[in-house]
C-alpha beads as a LAMMPS data file, in Angstrom:
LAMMPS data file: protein, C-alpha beads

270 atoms
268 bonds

1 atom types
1 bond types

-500.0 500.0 xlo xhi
-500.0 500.0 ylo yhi
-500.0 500.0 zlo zhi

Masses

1 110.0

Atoms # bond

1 1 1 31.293 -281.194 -349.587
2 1 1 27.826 -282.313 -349.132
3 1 1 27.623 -283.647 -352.839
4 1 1 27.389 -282.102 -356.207
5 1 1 25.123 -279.257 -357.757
6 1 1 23.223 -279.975 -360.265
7 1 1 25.368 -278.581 -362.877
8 1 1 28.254 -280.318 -361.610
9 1 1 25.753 -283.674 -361.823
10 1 1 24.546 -282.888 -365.835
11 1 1 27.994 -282.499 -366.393
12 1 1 29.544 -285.534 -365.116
13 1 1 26.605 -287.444 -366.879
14 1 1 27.320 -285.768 -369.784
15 1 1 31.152 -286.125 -370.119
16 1 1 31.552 -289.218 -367.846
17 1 1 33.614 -287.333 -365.953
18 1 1 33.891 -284.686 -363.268
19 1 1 37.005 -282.736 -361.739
20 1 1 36.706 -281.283 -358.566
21 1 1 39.423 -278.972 -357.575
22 1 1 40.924 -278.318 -354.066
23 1 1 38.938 -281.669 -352.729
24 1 1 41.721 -282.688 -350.332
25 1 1 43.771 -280.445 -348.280
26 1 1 46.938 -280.178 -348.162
27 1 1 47.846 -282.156 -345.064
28 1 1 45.664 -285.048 -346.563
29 1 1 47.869 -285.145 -349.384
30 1 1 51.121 -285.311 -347.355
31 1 1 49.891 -287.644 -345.091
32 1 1 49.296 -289.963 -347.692
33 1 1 52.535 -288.953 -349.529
34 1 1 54.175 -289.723 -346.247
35 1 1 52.652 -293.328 -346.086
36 1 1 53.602 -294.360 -349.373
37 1 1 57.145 -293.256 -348.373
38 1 1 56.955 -295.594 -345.150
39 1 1 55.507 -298.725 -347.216
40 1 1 57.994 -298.313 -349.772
41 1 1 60.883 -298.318 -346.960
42 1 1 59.203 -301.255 -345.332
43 1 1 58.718 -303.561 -348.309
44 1 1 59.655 -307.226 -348.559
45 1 1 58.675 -308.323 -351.990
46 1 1 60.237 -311.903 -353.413
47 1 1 62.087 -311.805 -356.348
48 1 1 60.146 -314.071 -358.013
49 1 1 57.516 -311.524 -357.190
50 1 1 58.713 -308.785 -358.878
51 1 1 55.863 -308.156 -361.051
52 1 1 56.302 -305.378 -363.678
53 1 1 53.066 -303.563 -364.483
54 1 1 51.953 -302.458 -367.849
55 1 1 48.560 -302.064 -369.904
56 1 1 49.706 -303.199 -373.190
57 1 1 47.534 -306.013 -373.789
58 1 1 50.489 -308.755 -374.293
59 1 1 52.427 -307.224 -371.254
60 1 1 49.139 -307.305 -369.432
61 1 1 48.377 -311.063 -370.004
62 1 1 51.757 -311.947 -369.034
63 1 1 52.724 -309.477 -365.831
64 1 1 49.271 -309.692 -364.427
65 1 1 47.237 -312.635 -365.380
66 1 1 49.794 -315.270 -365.631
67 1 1 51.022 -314.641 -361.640
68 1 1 49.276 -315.540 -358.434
69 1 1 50.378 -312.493 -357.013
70 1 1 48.908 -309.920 -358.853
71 1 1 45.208 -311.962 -358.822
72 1 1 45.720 -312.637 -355.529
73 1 1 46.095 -309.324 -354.427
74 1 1 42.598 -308.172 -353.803
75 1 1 42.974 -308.219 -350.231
76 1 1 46.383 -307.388 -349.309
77 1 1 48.799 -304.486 -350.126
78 1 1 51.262 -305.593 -352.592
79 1 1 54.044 -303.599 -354.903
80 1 1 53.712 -303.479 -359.112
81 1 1 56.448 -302.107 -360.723
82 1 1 57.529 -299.914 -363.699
83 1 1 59.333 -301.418 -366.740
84 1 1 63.150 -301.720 -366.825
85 1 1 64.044 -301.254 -363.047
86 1 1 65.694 -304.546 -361.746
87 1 1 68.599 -306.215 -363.717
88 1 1 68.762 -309.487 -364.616
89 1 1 69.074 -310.880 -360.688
90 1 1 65.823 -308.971 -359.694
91 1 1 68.165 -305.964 -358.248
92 1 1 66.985 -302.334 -358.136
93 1 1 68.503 -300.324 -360.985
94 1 1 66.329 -297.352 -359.354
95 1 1 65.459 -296.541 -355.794
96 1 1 62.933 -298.456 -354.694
97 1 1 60.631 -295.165 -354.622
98 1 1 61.063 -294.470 -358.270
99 1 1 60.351 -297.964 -359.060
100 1 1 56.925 -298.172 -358.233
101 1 1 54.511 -297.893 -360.678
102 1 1 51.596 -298.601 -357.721
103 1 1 50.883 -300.209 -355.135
104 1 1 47.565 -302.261 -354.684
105 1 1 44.655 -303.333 -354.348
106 1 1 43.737 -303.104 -350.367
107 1 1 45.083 -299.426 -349.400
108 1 1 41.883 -298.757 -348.516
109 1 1 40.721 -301.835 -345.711
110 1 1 44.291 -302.418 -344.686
111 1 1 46.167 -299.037 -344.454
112 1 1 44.896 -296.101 -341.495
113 1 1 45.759 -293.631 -342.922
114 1 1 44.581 -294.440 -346.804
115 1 1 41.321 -296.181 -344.849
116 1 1 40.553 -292.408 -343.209
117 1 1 40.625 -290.801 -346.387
118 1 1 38.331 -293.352 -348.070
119 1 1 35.581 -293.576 -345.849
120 1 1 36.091 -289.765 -345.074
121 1 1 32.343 -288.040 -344.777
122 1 1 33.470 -285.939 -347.638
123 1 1 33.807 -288.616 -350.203
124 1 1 30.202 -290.004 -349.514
125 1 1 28.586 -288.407 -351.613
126 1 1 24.488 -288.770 -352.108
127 1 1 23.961 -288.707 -355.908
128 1 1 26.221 -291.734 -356.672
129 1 1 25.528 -295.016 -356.158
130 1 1 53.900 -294.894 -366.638
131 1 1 51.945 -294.104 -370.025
132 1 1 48.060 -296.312 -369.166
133 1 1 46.522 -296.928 -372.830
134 1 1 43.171 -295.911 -373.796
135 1 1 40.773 -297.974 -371.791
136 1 1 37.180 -298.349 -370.106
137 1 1 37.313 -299.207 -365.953
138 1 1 34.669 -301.142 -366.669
139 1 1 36.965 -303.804 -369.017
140 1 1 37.941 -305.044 -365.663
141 1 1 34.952 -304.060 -363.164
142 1 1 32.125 -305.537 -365.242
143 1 1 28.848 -304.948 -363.538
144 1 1 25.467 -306.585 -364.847
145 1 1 23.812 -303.648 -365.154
146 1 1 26.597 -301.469 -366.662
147 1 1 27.096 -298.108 -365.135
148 1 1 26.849 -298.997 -361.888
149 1 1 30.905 -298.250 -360.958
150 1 1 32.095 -295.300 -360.123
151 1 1 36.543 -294.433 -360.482
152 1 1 37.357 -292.276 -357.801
153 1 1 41.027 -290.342 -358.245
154 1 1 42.675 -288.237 -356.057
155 1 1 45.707 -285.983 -357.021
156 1 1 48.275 -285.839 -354.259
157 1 1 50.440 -283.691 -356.732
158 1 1 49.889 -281.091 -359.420
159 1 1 49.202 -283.574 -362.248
160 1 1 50.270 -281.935 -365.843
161 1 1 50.504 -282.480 -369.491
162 1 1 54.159 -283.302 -368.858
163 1 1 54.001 -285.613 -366.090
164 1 1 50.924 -287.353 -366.858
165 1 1 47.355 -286.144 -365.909
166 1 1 44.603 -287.655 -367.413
167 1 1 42.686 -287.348 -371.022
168 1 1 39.341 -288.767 -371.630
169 1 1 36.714 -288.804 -374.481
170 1 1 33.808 -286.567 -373.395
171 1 1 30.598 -288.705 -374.581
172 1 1 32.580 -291.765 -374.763
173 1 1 30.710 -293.439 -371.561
174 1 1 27.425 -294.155 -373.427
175 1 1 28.360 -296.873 -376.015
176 1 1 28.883 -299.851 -373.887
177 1 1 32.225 -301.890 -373.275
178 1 1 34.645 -303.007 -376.288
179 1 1 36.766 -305.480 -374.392
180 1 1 36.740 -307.549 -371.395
181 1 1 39.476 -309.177 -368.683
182 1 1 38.331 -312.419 -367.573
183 1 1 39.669 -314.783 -365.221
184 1 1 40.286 -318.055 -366.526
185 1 1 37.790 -320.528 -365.532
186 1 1 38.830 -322.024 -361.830
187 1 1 40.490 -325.463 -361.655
188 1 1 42.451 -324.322 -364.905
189 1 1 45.201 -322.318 -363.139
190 1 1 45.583 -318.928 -363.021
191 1 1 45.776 -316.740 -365.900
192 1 1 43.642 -313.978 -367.606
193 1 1 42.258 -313.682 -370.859
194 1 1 40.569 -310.937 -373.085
195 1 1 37.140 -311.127 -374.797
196 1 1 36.864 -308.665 -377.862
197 1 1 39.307 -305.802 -377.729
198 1 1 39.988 -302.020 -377.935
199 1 1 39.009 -300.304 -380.871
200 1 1 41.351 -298.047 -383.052
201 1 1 40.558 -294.415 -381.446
202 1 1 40.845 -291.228 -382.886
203 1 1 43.676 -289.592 -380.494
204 1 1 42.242 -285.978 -381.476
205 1 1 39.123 -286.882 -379.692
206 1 1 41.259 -287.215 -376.149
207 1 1 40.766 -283.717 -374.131
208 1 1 43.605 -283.508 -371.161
209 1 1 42.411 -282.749 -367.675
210 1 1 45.709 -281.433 -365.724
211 1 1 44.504 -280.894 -362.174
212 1 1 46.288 -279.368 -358.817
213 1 1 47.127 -281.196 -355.923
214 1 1 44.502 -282.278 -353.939
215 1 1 41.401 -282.808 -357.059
216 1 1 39.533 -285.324 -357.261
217 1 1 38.255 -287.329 -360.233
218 1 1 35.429 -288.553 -360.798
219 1 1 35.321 -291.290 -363.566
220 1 1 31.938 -293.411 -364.924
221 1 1 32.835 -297.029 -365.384
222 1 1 32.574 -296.868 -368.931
223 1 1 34.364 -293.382 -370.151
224 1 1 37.364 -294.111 -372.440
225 1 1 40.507 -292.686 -370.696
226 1 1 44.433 -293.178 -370.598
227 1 1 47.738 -290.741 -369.340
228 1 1 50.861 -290.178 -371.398
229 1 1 54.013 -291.190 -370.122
230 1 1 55.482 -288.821 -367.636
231 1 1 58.540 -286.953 -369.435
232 1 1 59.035 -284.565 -366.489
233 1 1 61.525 -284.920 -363.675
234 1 1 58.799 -285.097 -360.946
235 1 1 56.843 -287.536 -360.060
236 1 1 52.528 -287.213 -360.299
237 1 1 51.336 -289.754 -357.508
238 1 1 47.708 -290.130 -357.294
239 1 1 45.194 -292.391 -354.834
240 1 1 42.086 -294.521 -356.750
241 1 1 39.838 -296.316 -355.489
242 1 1 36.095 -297.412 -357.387
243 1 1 32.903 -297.416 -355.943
244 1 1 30.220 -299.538 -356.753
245 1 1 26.502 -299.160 -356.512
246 1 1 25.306 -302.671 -355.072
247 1 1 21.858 -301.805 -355.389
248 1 1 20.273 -305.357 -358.061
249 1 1 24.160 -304.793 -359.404
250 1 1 25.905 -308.359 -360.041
251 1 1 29.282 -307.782 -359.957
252 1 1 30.839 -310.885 -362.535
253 1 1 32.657 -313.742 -361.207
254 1 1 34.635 -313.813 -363.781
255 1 1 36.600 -309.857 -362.933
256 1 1 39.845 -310.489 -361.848
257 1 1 39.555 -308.988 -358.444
258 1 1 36.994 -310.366 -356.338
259 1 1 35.866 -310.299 -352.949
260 1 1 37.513 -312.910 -350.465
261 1 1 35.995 -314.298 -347.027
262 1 1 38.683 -312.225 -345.383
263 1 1 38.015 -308.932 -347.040
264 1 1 34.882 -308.801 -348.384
265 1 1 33.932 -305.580 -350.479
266 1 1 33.854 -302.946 -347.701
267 1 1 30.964 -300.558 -347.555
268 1 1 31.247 -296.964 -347.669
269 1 1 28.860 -295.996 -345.308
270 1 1 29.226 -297.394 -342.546

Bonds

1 1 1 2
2 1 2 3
3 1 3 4
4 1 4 5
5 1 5 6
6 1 6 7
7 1 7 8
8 1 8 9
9 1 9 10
10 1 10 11
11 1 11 12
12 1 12 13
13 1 13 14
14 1 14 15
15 1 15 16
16 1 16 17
17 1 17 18
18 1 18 19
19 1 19 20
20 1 20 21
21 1 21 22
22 1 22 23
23 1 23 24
24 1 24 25
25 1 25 26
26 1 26 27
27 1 27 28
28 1 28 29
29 1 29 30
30 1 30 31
31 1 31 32
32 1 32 33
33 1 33 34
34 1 34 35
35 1 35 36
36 1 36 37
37 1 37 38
38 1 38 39
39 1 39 40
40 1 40 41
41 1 41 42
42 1 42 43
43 1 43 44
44 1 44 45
45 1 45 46
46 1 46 47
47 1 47 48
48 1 48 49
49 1 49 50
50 1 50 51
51 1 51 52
52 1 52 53
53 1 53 54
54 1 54 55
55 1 55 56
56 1 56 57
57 1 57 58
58 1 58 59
59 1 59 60
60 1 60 61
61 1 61 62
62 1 62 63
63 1 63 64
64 1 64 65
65 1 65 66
66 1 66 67
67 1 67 68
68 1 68 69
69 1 69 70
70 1 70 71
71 1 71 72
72 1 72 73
73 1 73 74
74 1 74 75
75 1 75 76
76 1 76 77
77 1 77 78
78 1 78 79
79 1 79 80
80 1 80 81
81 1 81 82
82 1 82 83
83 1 83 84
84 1 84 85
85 1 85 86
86 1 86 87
87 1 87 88
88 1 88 89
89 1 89 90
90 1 90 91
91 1 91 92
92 1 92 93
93 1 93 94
94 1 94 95
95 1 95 96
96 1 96 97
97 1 97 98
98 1 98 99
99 1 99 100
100 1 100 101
101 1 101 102
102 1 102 103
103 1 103 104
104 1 104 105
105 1 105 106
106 1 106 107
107 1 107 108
108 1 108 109
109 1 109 110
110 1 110 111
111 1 111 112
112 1 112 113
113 1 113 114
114 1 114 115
115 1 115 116
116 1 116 117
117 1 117 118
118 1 118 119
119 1 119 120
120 1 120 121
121 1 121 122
122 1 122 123
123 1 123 124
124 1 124 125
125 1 125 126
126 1 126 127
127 1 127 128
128 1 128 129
129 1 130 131
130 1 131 132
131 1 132 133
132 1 133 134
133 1 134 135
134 1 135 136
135 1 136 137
136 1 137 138
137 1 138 139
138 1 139 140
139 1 140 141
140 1 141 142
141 1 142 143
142 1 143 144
143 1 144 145
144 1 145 146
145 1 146 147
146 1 147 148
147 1 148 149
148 1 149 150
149 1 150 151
150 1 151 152
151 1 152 153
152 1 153 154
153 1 154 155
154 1 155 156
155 1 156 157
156 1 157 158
157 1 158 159
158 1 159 160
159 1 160 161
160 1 161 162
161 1 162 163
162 1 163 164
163 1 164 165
164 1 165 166
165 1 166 167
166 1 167 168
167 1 168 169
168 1 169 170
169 1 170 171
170 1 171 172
171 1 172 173
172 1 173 174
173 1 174 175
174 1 175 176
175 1 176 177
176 1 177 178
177 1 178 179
178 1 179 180
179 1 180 181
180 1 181 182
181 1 182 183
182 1 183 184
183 1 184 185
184 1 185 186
185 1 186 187
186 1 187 188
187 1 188 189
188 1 189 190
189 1 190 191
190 1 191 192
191 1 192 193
192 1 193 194
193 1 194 195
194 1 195 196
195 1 196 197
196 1 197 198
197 1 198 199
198 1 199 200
199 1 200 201
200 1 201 202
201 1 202 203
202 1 203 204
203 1 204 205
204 1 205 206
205 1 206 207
206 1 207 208
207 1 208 209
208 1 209 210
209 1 210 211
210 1 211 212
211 1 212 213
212 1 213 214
213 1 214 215
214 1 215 216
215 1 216 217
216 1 217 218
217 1 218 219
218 1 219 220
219 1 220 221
220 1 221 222
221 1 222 223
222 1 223 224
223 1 224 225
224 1 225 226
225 1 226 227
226 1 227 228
227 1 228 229
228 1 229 230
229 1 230 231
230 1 231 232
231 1 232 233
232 1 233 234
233 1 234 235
234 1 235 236
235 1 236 237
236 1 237 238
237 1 238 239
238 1 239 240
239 1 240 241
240 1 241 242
241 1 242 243
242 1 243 244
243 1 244 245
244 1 245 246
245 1 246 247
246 1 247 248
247 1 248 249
248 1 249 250
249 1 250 251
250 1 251 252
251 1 252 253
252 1 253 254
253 1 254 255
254 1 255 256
255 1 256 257
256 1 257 258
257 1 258 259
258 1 259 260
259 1 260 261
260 1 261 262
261 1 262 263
262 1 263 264
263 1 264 265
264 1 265 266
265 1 266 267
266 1 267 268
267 1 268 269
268 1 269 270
């Protein structure tokens, strides 16, 4: 896929976001299915490292912000958890392979096979620089401009109304950011903090966006999106990355993740 028509372009700029069907094939989505599988198996994670993952704001503050190794984990491939799968000693009430909610934030410059799929010819594209709560990317990838990042989500299974596909707002992408993640200020310890916060939304306005295995996603920085918990018996795992337009962008110290001297932000052309 050389990039997009022009229709597919207006569209995506006048939504905020864009589904491709039948972007992967098949085999990609195995392959990748079949790496999780093998990182799962292979996992060593501390108990005191057990970080559940949620994006209810006082969850949020607490899981994430408050533990070195969730803002440490830029650069490295670590394990984040769903709610209410060890016991009290840090034990696996689940299999492992049910228990994770994902794994981030380095796929991409650390794993082969997820680092093939990234920098595959057909993502670069010319005309681009659990239940997730209503939210804006863009909260926690500020840019100065705005609108210069770019969510990038890949289905490797049919995702549904029942197990979780995405809803957005169409429009939604055009009226700035409401809230903001910020790291605390350095010498002060780790720790995250909001600025403002998420307004009440209308949850008529939400439009679903079930997609088969293999779509891709396309999501502007600033679009207003969530999924509903998945009340199915299978699972709906799914590969994101962002892209972000470096071009005069300044991408705020103050984000969570940033760029380390080991793994700086990686290019996509390269």
């Amino acid at each position: 896929m050389a990039g997009l028509s022009p229709s597919q372009l207006q569209k995506f700029q006048e939504d905020g976001f864009l589904v491709l069907e039948g972007f992967l094939s098949a085999a990609e989505c195995v392959a990748m299915q079949q790496r999780i599988g093998e990182l799962v198996a292979e996992m060593d994670v501390p108990l005191h490292c057990r970080t559940e993952f949620s994006t209810q704001e006082e969850e949020q503050l607490r899981a994430q912000g408050s533990t070195d190794y969730f803002l440490s984990s830029g650069d490295k491939i670590r394990f984040f958890f769903e709610k209410g799968v060890f016991d009290k000693k840090g034990n696996f009430l689940v299999p492992p392979e049910k228990a994770i909610n994902k794994i981030g934030h380095a796929l991409h410059a650390h794993d082969p096979v997820f680092r093939c799929i990234t920098h595959s010819p057909k993502v670069q594209q010319p005309h681009f620089g659990g239940e997730v709560s209503p939210h804006q990317d863009a909260s926690f990838l500020y840019t100065e401009p705005l609108g210069r990042v770019l969510g990038v989500w890949m289905a490797l299974e049919d995702a549904t109304l029942e197990n979780g596909c995405l809803w957005f707002i169409p429009g939604s992408h055009t009226g700035g950011v409401s809230r903001r993640m910020v790291r605390a200020p350095a010498g002060s310890g780790p720790g995250t903090s909001f600025l403002g916060s998420e307004p009440a939304r209308d949850n008529s306005l939400f439009v679903p966006a079930p997609v088969r295995r293999g779509a891709l996603v396309l999501i502007h920085g600033e679009v207003v999106h969530k999924s509903e918990q998945n009340l199915s018996d299978r699972s709906r795992q799914a590969y994101t990355f962002h892209l972000m337009d470096t071009a005069g962008t300044v991408w705020s110290p103050e984000n969570w993740l940033q760029p380390t001297a080991e793994l700086p932000f990686p290019p996509l052309y390269t």
